[in-house]
N, C-alpha and C positions, 0 to 999 in steps of 0.2 A: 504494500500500500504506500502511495506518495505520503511525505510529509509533509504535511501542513507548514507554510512561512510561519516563522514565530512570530512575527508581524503581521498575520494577518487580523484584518481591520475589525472583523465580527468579532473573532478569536478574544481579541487585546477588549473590546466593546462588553463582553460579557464577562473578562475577569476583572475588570475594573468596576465595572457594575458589584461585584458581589462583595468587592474589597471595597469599596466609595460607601454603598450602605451600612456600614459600619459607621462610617464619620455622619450619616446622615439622620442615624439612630440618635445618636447626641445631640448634635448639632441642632436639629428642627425646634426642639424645646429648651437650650440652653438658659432661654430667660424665664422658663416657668416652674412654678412652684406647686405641688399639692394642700396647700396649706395658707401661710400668714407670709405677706411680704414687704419686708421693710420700704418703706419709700426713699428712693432715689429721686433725688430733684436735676433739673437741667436742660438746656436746649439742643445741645449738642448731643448724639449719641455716644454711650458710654462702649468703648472697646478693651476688649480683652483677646492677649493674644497668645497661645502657647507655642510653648518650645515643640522639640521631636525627641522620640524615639527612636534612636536610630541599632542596627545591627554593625559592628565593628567590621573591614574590610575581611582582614585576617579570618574573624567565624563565615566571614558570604564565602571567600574562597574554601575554607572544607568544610564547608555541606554542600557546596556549589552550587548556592543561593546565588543569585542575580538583583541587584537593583532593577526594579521597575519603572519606578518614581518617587519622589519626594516631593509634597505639594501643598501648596495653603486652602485649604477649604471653608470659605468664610462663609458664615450664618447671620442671618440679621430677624430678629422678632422684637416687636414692641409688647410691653405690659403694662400694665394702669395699677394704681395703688396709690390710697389717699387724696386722689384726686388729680392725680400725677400721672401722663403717661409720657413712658423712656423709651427708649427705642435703644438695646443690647446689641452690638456685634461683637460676635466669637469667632476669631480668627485661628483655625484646629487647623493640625498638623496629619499627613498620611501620608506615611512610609511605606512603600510596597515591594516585596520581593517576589521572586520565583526561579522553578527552577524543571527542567524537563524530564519527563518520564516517560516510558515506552509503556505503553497499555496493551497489553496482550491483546492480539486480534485486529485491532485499531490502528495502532500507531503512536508516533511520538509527539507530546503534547506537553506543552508549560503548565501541569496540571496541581503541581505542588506552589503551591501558596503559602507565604504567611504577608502579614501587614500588622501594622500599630497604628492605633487613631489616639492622639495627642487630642486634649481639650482644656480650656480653663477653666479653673475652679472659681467660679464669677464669685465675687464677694458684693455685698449687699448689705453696711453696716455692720460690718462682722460678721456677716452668716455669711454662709455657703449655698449657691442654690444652682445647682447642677444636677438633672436628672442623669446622666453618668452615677453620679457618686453612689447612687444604692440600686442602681440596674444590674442583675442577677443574672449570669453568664445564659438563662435560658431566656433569657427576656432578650438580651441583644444577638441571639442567633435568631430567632423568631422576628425579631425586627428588621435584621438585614436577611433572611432568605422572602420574606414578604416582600420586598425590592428588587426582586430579581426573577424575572420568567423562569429563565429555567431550570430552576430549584423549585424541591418541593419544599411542605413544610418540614422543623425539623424532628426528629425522633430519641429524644436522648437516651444517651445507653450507658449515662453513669459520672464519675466524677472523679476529680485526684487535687493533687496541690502539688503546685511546679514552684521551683525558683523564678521571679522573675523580677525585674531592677531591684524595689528596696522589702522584697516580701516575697510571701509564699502565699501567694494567693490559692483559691479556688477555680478551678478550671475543668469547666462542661465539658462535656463528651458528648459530640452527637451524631446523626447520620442522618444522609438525607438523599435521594436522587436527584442526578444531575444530566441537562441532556447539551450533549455537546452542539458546535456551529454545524455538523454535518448531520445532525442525527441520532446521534453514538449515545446511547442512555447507560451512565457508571453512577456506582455507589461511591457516597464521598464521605468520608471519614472530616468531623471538622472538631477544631478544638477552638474555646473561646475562653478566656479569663475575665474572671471580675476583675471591676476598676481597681484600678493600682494609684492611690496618690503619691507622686512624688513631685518635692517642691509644692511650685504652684499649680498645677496639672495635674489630671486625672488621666490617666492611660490604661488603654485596651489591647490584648493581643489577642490576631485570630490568626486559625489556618487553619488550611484543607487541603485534602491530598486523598488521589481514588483508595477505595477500603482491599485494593486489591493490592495496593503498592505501599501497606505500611509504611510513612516517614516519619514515626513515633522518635528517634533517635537525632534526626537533625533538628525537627523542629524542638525539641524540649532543649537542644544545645542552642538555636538559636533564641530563645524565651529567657534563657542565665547567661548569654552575652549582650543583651539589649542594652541598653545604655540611654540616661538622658540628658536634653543639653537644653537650656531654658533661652538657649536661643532659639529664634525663628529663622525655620529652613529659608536656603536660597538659592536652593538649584533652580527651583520651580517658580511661575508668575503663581497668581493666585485663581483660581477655580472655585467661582461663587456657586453656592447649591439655592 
């Protein structure tokens, strides 16, 4: 069977789709709250902008992970309170990697994944008010495969705790199917973590990879080389959702 360009344009369309709704899960409600919200006064909109998560060169070279992209994905919502309405943009951070795999039958395919979604921890008179901060690893796979055609919903199959920057977080386990640009329906193995505060920032790591091709061993090496830097990326312009 031909190989597919790793450039090809649907291809690159549909992994960036399911790696972007991750940032899109946060992002959309960064300025809402379930509850009581301090009043913020002002004419100007207030911005908040996080640093990156990035994977160190040395760990992309042995798991032979690839940079994808590094990009700013800005959010803008207004909220009312006290008779005040603010208008928030959250300028979030997505890191994206991959790396290729030959899928028995099919062919070879950029089908291993991971990404980090960088976001601010908006402060608000001293609070916090980030729907990130208490989203439950099943709540943002559920979020981001509901963003993407062709994924189903997901099915979890359980749970663990990884290292990843300044913790041991919780980290979903789940399964879902997946239908490739040509057709090709694979079962895909996805791992997602709860929010991670570090710094100012609240950071996410996902990945996936077919359930046929185990990459339990790279991704959990690159989740304990993650790294963060509270500056804001600059490889990439910015990419408003």
């Amino acid at each position: 069977m031909t190989e597919p360009p790793t450039n090809d344009e649907e291809t690159t369309r549909e992994r960036r789709g399911f790696l972007r709704a991750v940032g899109a899960s946060g992002a959309a409600g960064v300025a809402a709250t379930s509850g009581c919200l301090g009043v913020l006064t002002g004419s100007e909109p207030a911005r908040f902008t996080a640093g990156v998560a990035r994977v160190p060169a040395e760990t992309r070279s042995d798991t032979g992970f690839e940079t994808v992209r590094v990009e700013t994905v800005t959010s803008e919502r207004e909220f009312s309170a006290g008779g005040q309405t603010r208008s928030v943009v959250a300028d979030n951070t997505l890191a994206e990697y991959d790396r290729a795999v030959e899928i028995p039958n099919v062919g070879r395919y950029r089908a291993a994944l991971y990404a980090t979604f960088t976001t601010p921890a908006v402060a608000v008179l001293g609070e916090t008010f980030n729907p990130v901060a208490d989203t439950t690893p099943a709540e943002i796979a559920r979020r981001t495969l509901a963003r993407v055609e062709s994924l189903e919903p997901p099915e979890r199959t359980g749970e663990t705790t990884l290292p990843f920057l300044d913790g041991t977080p919780t980290v979903g386990l789940f399964e879902t199917d997946a239908t490739l640009v040509d057709g090709v329906e694979l079962s895909i193995d996805l791992l997602v973590t709860e929010p991670v505060r570090v710094g100012p920032d609240f950071v996410v790591g996902v990945a996936g990879y077919p359930t046929l091709l185990p990459q339990t061993d790279a991704i959990e090496t690159l989740l304990a080389a993650t790294t963060h830097d509270e500056a804001s990326p600059t490889e990439q312009p910015p990419a408003t959702e």
